[in-house]
N, C-alpha and C positions, 0 to 999 in steps of 0.2 A: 674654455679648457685651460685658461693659463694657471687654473687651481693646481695642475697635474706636470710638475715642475721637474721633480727624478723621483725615480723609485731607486728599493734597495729589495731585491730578493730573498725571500726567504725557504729553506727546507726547512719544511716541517716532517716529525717521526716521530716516535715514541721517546727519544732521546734529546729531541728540541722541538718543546714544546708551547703552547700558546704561553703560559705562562713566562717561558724563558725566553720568549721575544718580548714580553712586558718588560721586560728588564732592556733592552734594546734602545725601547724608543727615545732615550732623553740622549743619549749618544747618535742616533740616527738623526734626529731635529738637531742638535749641534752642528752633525756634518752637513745638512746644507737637503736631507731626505723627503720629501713634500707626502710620499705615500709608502707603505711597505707594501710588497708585491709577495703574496703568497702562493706558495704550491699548495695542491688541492685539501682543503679543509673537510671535504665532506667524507662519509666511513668509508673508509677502505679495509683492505685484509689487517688481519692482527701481525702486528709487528711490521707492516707497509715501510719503506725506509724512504716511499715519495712518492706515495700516494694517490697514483695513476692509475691503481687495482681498485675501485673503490666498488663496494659491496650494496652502498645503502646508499642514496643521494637524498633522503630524506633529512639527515640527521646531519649534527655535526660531529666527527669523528671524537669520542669519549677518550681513545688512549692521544690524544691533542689535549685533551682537558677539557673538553666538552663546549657546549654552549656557556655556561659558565666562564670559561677562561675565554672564550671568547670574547662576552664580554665587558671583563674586563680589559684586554685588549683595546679594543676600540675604544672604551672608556678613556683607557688612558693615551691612546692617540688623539682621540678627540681634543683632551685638555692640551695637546702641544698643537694643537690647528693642524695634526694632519689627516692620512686616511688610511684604506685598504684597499688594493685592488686582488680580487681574488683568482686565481685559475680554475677553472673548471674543466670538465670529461664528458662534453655532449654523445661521444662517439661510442663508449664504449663501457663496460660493466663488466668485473670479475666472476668468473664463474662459481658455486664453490655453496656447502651449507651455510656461510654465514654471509647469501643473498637470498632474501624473504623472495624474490620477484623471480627468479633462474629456479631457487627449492620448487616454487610452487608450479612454473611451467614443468617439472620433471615430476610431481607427482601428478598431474593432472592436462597434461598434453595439450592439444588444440581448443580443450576447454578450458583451460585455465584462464582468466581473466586476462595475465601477464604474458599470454603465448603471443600477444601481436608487436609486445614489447621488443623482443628480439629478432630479429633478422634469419628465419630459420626457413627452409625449405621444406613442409612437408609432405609435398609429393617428388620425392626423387625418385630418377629412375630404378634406383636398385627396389627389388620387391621386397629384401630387410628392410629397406627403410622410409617404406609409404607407412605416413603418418607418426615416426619415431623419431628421434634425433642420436644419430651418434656421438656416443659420449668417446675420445679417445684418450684415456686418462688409464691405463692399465699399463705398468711395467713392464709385462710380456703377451703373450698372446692371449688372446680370448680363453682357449683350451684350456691350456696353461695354468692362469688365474684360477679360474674355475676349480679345480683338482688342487691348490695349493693348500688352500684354508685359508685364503688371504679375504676373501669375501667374505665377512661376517653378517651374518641376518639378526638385527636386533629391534630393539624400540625407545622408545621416546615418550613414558608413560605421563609427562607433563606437557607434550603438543599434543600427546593423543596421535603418533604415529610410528608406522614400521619402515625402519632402513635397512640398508645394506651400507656397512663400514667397507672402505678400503684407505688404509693409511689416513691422512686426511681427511680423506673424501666423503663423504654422508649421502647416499643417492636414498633418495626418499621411495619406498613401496605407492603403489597407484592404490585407491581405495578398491577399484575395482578389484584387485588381483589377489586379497586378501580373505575371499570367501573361505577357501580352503583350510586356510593355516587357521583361522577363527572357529570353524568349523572343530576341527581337530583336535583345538585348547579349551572345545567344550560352550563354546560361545554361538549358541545356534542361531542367534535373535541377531548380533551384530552380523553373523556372515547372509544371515538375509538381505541384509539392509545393504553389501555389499556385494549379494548377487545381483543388486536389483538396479544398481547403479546407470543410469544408461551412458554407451559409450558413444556418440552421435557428434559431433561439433554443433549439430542442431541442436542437440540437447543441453547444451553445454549449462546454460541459465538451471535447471531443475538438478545437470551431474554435479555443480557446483554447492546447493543447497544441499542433494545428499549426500556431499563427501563433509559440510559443517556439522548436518547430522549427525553421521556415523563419527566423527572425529570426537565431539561432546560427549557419544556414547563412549568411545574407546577410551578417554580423560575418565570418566565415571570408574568403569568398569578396571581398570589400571590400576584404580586406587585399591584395590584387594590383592594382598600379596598372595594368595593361592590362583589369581586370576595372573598373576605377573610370573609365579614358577610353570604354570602350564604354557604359556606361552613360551615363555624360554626353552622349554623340553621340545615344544616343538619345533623352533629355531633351529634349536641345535642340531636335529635330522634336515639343518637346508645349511650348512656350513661347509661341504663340498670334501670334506676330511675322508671320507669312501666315495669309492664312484656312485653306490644309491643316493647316497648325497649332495653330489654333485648333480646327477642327473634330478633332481627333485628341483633345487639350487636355478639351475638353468632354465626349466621349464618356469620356475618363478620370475625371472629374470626376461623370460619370452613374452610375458606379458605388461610390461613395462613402454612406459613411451617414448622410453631410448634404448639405444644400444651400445654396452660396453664394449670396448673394445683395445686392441693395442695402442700405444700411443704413434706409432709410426704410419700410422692406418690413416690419421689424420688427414696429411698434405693431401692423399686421393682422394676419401672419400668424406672428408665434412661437409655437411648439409646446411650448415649455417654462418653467417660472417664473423668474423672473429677481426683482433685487431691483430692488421699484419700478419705473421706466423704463427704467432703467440695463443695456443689454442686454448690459453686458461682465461683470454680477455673477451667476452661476446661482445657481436656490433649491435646498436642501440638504434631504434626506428624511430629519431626524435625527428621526421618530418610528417608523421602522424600528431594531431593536435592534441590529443589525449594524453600520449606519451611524452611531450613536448612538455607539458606543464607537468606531469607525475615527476618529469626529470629536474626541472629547475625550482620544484615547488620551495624547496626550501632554499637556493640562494635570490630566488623572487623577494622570500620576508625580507634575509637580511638587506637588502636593497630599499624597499620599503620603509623599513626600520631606520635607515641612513646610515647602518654599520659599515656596508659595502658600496663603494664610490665606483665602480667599476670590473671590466670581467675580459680576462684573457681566454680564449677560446683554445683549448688543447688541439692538436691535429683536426683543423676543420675540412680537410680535402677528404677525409674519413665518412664526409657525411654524404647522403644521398643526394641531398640539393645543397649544398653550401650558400648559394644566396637567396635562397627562400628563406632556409633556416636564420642568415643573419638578420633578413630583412623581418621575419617575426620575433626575431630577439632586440628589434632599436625598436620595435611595435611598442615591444612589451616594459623595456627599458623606460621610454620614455613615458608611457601609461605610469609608471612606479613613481619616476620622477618626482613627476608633479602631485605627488602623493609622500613625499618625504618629508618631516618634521623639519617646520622652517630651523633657519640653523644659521649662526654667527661665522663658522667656519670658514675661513677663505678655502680650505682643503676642498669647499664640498665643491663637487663639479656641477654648473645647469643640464648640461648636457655628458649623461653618463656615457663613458667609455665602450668602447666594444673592439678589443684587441685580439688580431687571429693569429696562429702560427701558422703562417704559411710558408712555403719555400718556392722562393721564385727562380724559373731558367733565367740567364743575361739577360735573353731578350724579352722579356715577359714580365707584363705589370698585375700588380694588383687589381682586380676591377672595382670602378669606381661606383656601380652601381649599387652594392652588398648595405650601402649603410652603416658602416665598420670605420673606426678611426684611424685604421692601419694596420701594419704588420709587427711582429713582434722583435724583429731584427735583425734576421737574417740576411735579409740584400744587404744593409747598411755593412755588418761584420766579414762578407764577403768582399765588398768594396774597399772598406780601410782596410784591410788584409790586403788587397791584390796592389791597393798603391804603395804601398811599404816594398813588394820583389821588383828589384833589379832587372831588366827584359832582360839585360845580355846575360845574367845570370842561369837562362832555362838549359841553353844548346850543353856547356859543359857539364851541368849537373845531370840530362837526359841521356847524358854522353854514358858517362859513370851509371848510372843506372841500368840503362840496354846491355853495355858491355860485359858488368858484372854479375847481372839478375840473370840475362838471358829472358829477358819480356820485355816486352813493349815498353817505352814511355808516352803512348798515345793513350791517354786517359781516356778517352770516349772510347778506344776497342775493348779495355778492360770492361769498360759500361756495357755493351751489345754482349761479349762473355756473360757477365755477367747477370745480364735479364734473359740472358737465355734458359742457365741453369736456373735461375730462380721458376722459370715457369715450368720445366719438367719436372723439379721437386718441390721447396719448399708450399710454392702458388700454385700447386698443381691442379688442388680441390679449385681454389678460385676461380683460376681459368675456364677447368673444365663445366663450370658453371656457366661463366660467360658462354662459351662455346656453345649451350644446352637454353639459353637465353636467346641470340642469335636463329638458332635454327627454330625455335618457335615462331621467329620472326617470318623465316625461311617459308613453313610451313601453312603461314597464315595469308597468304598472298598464290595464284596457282600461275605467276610468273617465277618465282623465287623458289616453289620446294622443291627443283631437281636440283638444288644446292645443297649438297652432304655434309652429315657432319664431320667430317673428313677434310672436305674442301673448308669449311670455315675454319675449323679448328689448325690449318695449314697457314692459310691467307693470316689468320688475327692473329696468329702466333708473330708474324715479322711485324704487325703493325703495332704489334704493345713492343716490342724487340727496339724499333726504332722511334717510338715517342720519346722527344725531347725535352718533354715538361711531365709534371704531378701528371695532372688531369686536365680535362676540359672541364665547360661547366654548361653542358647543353640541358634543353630540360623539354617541356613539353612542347614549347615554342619552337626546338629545335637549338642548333650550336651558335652562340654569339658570333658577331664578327671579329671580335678580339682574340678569338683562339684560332679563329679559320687558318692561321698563318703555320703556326703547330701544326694542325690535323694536318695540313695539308704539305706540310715538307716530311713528316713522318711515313704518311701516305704513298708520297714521290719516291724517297728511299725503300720502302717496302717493295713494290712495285717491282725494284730489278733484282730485289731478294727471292721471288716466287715466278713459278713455271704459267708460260701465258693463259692456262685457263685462272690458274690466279687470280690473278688481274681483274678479270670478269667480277672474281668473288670479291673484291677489295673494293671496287666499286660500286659492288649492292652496301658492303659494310660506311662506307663514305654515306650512302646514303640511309640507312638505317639507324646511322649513330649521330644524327644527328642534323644533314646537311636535308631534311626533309624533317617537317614539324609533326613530331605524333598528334599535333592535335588536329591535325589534316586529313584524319584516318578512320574510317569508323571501327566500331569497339568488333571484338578482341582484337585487332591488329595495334590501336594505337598502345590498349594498354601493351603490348606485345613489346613493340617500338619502344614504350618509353622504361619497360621493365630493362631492356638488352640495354640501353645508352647509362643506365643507374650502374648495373652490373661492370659494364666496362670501363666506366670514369672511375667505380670500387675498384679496379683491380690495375688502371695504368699506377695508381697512388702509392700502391705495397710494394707495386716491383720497382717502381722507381728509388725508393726507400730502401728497401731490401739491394738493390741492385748495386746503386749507388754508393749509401753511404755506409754499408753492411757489409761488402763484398770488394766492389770495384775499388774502395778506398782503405784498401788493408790489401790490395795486391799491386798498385802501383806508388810507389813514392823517389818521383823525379826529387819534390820537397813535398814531406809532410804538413807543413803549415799552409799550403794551397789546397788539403784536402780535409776538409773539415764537415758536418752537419748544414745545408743549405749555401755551401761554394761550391761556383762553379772552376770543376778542378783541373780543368781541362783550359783554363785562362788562368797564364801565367804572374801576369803582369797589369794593371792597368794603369793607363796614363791620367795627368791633373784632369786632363780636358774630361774627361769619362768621369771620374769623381766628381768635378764640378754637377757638370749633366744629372749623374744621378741626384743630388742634391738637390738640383734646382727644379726637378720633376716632382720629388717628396713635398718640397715647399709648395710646389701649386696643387700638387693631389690631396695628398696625407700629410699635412704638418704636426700634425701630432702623434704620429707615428711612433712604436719606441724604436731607441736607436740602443742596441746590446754589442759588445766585443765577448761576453762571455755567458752560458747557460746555462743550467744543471744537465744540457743532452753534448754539449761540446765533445769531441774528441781527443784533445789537445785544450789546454790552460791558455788564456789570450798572451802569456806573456811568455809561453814555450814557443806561440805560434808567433810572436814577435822576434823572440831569439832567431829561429830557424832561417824568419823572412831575410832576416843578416848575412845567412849564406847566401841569397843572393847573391852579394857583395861580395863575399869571399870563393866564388865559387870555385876558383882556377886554386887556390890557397886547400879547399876546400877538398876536393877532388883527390888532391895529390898524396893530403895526407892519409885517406879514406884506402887507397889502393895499398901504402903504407902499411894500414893498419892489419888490410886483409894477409900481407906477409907474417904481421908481426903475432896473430892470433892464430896459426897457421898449428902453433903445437897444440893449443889448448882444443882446434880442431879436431885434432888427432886423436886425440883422448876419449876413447869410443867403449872402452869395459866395461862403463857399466851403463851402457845405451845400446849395447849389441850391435855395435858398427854402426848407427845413425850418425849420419853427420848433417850439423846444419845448413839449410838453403843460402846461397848467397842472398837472395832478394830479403830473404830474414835478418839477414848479418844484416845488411845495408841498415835497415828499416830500425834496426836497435841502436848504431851508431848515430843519425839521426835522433832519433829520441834521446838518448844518453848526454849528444851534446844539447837539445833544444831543452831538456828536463832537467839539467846536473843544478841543484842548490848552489847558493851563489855562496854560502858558508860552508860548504862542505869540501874536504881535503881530500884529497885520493887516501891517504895514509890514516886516516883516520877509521879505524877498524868497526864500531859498533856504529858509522854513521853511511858508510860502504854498505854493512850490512843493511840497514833498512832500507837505504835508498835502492836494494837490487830486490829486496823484496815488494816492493814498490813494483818495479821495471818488470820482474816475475809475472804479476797482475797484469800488468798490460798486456805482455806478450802471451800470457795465456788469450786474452780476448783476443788479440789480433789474430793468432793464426787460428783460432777457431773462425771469425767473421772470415776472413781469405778465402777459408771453403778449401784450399789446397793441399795443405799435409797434414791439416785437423778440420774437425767438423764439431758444432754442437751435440747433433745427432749422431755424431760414431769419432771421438775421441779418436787421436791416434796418442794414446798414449807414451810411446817408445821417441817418436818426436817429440814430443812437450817436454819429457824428460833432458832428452838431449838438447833441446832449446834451453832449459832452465839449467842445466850443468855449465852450459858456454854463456852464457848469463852474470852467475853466480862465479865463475872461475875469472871471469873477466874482471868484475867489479871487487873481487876480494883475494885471490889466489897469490902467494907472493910473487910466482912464476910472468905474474902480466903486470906486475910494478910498472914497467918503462909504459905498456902501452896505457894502461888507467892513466899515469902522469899524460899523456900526449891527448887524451882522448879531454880529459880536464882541461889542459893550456887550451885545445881550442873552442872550447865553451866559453872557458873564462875570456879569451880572444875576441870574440864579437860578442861579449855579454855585455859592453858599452853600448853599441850599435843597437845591440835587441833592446835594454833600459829606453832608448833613444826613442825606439818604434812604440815599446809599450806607451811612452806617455804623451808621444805622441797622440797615437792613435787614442786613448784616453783625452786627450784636449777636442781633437775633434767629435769624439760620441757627444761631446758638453755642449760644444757649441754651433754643431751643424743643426738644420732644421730639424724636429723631431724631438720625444723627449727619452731623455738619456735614464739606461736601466743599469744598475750595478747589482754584479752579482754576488750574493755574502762572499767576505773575507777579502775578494778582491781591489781591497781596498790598499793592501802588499801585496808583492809579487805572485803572482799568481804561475806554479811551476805545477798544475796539476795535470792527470789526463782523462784517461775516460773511464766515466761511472765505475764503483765506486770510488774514484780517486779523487773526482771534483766534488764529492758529497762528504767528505773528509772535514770533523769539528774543528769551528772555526774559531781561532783566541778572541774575543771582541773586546777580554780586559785589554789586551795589548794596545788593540787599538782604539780603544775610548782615553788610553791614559796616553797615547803619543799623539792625540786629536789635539790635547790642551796645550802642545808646544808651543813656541810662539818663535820658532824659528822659521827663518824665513827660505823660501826656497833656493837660494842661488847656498844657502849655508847649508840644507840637507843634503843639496849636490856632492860636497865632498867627500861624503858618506851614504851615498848613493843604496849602495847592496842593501842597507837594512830595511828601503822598501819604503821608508816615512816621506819621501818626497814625495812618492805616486799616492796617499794619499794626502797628503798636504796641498797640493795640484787639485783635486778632487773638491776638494773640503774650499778652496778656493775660488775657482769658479763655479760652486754650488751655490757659493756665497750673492755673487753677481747675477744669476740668473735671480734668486732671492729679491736681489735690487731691482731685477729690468726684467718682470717676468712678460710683459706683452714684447719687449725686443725681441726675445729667444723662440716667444711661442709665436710670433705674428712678422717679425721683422723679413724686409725682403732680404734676399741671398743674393749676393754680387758676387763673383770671379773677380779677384784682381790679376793684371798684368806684370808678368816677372820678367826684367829682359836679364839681358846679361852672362858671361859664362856659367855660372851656378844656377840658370835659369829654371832648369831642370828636376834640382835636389830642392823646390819647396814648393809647399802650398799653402795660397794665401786665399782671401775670401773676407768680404765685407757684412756684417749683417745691421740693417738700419731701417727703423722705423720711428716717422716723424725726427724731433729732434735729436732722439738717442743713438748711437753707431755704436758699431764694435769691429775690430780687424784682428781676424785670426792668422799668424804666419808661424809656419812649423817645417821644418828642416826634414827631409826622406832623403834613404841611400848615404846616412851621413857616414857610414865607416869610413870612407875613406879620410872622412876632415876631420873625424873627434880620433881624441887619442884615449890614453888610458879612463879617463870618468868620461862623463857626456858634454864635458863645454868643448862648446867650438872655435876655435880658433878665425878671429873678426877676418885676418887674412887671405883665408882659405877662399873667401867669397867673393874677393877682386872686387871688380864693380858690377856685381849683381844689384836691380833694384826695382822696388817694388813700385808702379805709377799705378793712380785711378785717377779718374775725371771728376771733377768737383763743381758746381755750377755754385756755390755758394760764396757770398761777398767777401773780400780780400780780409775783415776784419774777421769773420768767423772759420776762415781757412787759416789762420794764422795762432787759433788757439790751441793750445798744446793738447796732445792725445796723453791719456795718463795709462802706463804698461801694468797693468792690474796685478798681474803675478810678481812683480821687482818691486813697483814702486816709483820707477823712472818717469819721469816728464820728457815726454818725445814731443818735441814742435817740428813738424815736415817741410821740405821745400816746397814751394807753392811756386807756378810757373802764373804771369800775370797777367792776362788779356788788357787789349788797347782802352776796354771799356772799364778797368777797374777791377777783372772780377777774377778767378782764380780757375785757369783751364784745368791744371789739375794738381796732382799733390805726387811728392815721391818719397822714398830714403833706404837707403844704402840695407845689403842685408846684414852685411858686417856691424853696422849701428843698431840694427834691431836686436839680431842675436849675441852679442857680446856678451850675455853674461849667460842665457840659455839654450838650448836647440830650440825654441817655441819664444813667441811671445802673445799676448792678449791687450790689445792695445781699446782702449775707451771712453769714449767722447761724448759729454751730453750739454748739447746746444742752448740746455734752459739753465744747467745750473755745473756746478762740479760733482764729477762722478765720485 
């Protein structure tokens, strides 16, 4: 795996496309890039801006540039020796006409070939919808709709089919339901053919044959344009424009395999899994074998083929078994392998990749069992995140927060809020499924069925309320031991949440979900059993998602840069010791894990979240100005005419001065008029998402408009009004204030993604400062002229320093130790991870770490919490660090302790003090931090025992 050295991310859309990353690759092989790491390639909707909607998994997406441009792609990576690692969408599938496999389950229901494909319920309880599927895609009411004209009945005389149009939508007529209208247009022969259709799931094999039938015939008979106006006449009496028409309309519409419906109808009554909220994404049954291969068949070729060196797994907690499914995707993986055109390539990996997005709790590891090479980077971006804040910084910043906001600073109660509401609305459908899961369970045992659906639906509501992690990952075996720690503290908490017959009920659920093995059971109860534990690990997944990073993290922000996509936001602060730790776990589990600081799902820019982590540091500074501000913004408050007396929330105000300072461009002037402007419409975008996600004073589902307005007035009046001159100046100084410290953090934390265990991911453009926020703001085109032509510098980093802001140092840094790992790729992918010892007063402000295999070493040491020692750029002053110093133990002979370590990124020759044992030999090695950092806040020091590095 040492072929798989850094990747560089790519969005892909109609706007950058496969070809315009061919352009890419001789600048990405310069910077030091071993593979490009792409967002999903396969079809998605038209116009996709990231490709997550994907329509077609067969194909490679046409508006990318098709197969074709793919590859030349490859082609032309191949020739630089590098690769591809592709993302993929096991979970889930866009709904919509322009998906062959969704069109066909809607015209042809539990017969359809493609009905097992999706995750649908066809016996629900409601009596509409045994054997249908609700469609909830209607902008107002069923009724409504219906009486509008908005339902158009037409055809498709080149599939040889009848629809019904609404806006977008294309719902296909069912063969069966067409006798009538066929009938009517005079076609006596084809509506035989379509009375005769049988409607059976039994029948499904012969209904399938006569619906190819009748289809061929309708393609025929279509082609006569007096066959095409009789048909249209009779459409048009089913267009709902008179009530007989509506009522004609509707009854057409009744015999259909779904049901339209409002779109608000959804969160209750959907019958099938969808992703998340998102009722336009269906869930995908890729733990069925048949669907399994329909879905990967086409990145199986590329893989085969040698196009694709590897595969990042899209939300795998999404899936029904996550480590079934991975363990028959390294099945499959390596079956290809060894089927891949031998190849010169160092790029190509022996053993192909398999990379998941997971989001892990603190205490919760990845399971080692899945066959997966790791996580996509999550833990890692939470970890260097938490060790950049300040601990003493939390108290005064939570201080200012509770005070101001009037809520909580306890990020975990905004969480339990927050999963609460999710499960009475958004997740309601889902839940109430589980619940309806459950008491099958209930029902199938004549110990368990006086348990109501009342009592379960009570009892599982606190235990998803207080689960602490994604999911479990129980399966027919029953729940690992690795989660029992979870289940069972969620459990405990639950427990004094419900009234003592509860109880009772929580510990049938203990034992149904998991802590008794369905396969212990005879049938219907096991399937019973293992149907309920699929359904409830599906649903801890969305709320916690939803709960967390959707909701709970847009209504507390003690600091916003602690509250990101997969941190835990509810931990302030982490200590070296803990970073160590994590790292040193990575290296014995997952070494090849990726290690990310930034995503296309981020919420915040890595280098906003680095500014922000500076208030740490300033927080008493911080604070004071902030109460300040709320005096000084006190008129533009006031300013209610044309908001109808809305005034905005303090917790809102906090939340935007925060952003303002961790976002403000490092070139931008408060005075400067047309660049104020952009940057608040910028800021506008965010804050519409935030307080929509908040759930508080807007919603996606019901808009409060009159506040958005009023948010965007004191927005916009803020960042440009000349009335707020003094405070824009104030609000600037302290961005620009600790925008040394945040630079500090950024490339920090940058050195370590490089050199810790794990292989390091960049994300496009990130390459300069990174000041973006969330979607679309971080999917914002990226200059790559700029930086291909500031690549070719040859200035050296202590010289970019001076000129800091323009961002060429972060990647000159970059471009640097891409370079090294190039040189020593088994050190970085294989070397062991040592902790060094820092004594000293500065002990505190650094982390150091050794990485060495056989005779090569490397010593990482990086400066944290420097605001208080850097001044206006980021060098730090040699004095500030007294006699801080760095020791490790050296068992190696006095002559090879005594060879100089060469500082990779300066250039300097460091020879250590070596302390000397009786015997000759060298106990151990130290030196001063003021000697090491004198010229940066970091250094990379390396040593190779065979030859000069």
């Amino acid at each position: 795996m040492t072929s798989l050295r850094a990747t560089l991310r790519l969005q892909f859309h109609p706007g950058f496309t496969l070809d315009d990353a061919c352009e890419l690759v001789d600048y990405c092989s310069a910077l030091g890039i071993s593979h490009l790491y792409a967002s999903p390639l396969l079809k998605s909707r038209t116009d996709s801006t990231h490709g997550y909607d994907g329509v077609d998994p067969t194909r490679i997406d046409p508006q990318l540039g098709g197969e074709e441009a793919l590859a030349r792609l490859v082609e032309r990576l191949h020739a630089r020796d590098m690769g591809l690692i592709m993302d993929i969408v096991p979970n889930h599938l866009a709904i919509g006409h322009e998906n062959p496999w969704w069109q066909d389950v809607l015209q042809m229901g539990q017969q359809s070939a493609h009905a097992h494909f999706f995750d649908i319920d066809w016996h629900s309880p409601d009596p509409a919808l045994q054997g249908r599927m609700l469609l909830p895609l209607l902008g107002d009411t069923y009724g409504s709709v219906l009486r509008s004209g908005e339902l158009q009945p037409g055809f498709d005389a080149e599939l040889g089919e009848l629809q019904v149009s609404y806006h977008e939508h294309r719902f296909p007529l069912a063969m069966h339901s067409l006798g009538p209208l066929l009938e009517s247009a005079g076609a006596s022969s084809l509506a035989a053919l379509a009375n005769a259709l049988p409607l059976t799931v039994d029948e499904a094999e012969s209904a399938r044959a006569g619906v190819a039938e009748l289809r061929t015939a309708l393609q025929q008979w279509l082609t006569q344009s007096s066959a095409r106006d009789a048909l249209a006449r009779v459409l048009a009496d089913h267009d709902g424009s008179t009530p007989e028409r509506a009522e004609r309309l509707h009854a057409l519409l009744e015999r259909q395999w779904y049901r339209l419906a409002w779109w608000r109808a959804g969160n209750d009554e959907l019958n099938w899994r969808r992703f998340f909220d998102v009722t336009e994404l269906a869930g995908v049954r890729v733990e069925l074998p048949d669907v399994f291969e329909a879905v990967h068949a086409r990145v199986f070729d590329l893989i085969e083929r040698g196009w694709v060196d590897g595969v990042r797994i899209d939300h795998v907690d999404g899936l029904a078994d996550p480590r079934g499914y991975c363990l028959q995707l390294r099945t499959r993986l390596d079956e290809l392998a060894a089927r891949r055109p031998v190849t010169t390539r160092t790029s190509a990996p022996d053993r192909l990749p398999i990379l998941v997005e997971k989001i892990l709790a603190e205490d919760e590891q990845l399971h080692d069992d899945w066959g997966v090479d790791g996580d996509t980077g999550y833990a890692f971006m939470n970890s260097v995140n938490a060790l950049q804040h300040r601990p003493d910084g939390e108290a005064p910043l939570a201080a200012l927060w509770s005070s101001l906001s009037g809520r909580t600073a306890d990020f975990s109660e905004e969480t339990v809020r927050s999963r609460r509401l999710m499960l009475k609305s958004l997740l309601a459908s889902e839940f109430e499924g589980t619940v309806r899961a459950l008491r099958a369970v209930a029902c199938s045992h004549p110990d368990h069925r006086d348990l109501t659906t009342g009592m379960i639906r009570r009892a599982l509501r606190e235990l998803v309320v207080q689960f602490g992690i994604y999911r479990t990952y129980a399966d027919d075996h029953g729940r690992p031991v690795q989660d029992e720690p979870h289940f069972q503290r969620a459990l405990k908490v639950a427990r004094y949440c419900v009234e003592p017959p509860g109880q009772q009920v929580l510990d049938a659920l203990e034992c149904w979900l998991g802590s008794e093995a369905p396969v212990n059971f005879p049938e219907p109860e096991r399937t019973a059993r293992l149907r309920a534990i699929t359904r409830f690990q599906q649903l801890t997944s969305p709320v916690a998602a939803k709960a967390v990073e959707d909701t709970a993290g847009y209504r507390c922000a003690v600091l916003l840069s602690r509250s990101d996509v997969g941190f835990e936001a509810d931990t302030f602060s982490m200590s070296v010791e803990r970073f160590h730790a994590a790292n040193q776990d990575r290296h014995a589990r997952f070494p090849h894990a990726m290690l990310t600081t930034a995503t296309h799902d981020h919420k915040r820019g890595e280098d906003v979240r680095a500014r922000l982590a500076a208030l740490s540091e300033w927080a008493s500074v911080y604070t004071e100005a902030v109460r300040q501000w709320f005096v000084d913004a006190s008129a533009l408050r006031g300013r209610t005419a044309s908001t109808g007396g809305v005034t905005v929330m303090p917790a809102d105000e906090l939340m935007l001065y925060q952003i303002l300072v961790g976002a403000w461009p490092l070139d931008l002037l408060p005075d400067d008029e047309a660049g104020m402007t952009a940057f608040a419409e910028r800021i506008e975008a965010w804050q519409q998402k935030a307080l929509r996600e908040a759930k508080l004073n807007s919603h996606w589902l019901y808009t409060n408009e009159p506040y958005e307005q009023a948010c965007r007035d004191f927005t916009r009046g803020l960042l440009t009004s000349p009335e707020m001159h003094e405070l824009r100046h104030s609000i600037h100084g302290m961005a620009m204030r600790i925008a040394p410290t945040g630079a500090i953090n950024s490339l920090v934390q940058t050195l370590l993604r490089m050199t810790a265990p794990g292989m390091p991911d960049l994300y496009q453009g990130t390459e300069y400062w990174d000041f973006s926020l969330v979607d679309p703001d971080n999917r914002r085109p990226v200059d790559f002229e700029a930086r291909q032509r500031t690549l070719a510098s040859s200035d050296s980093l202590v010289e970019l320093q001076t000129h800091w802001q323009d961002g060429r140092i972060k990647q000159a840094l970059i471009h640097g130790v891409l370079m090294l790992r190039q040189r020593y790729p088994v050190l970085f992918a294989e070397g062991e991870y040592l902790p060094l010892s820092v004594e000293g007063e500065g002990a505190d402000q650094v982390v150091a770490f050794q990485r060495r295999h056989g005779q090569q070493q490397l010593v990482v040491v990086a400066a944290r919490h420097a605001g208080t020692m850097s001044g206006e750029g980021l060098q730090i002053d040699p004095e500030c660090w007294g006699r801080t110093r760095i020791r490790w133990f050296d068992e190696s002979n006095m002559q090879v302790c005594r060879m100089p370590w060469k500082d990779w990124l300066t250039g300097r020759t460091i020879v250590l003090h070596c302390a000397e044992s009786s015997l000759g030999r060298c106990m151990e090695q130290s030196v001063t931090l003021g000697r090491l950092l004198a010229e940066l806040p970091f250094c990379l020091l390396v040593r190779d025992d065979a030859g000069d590095p």
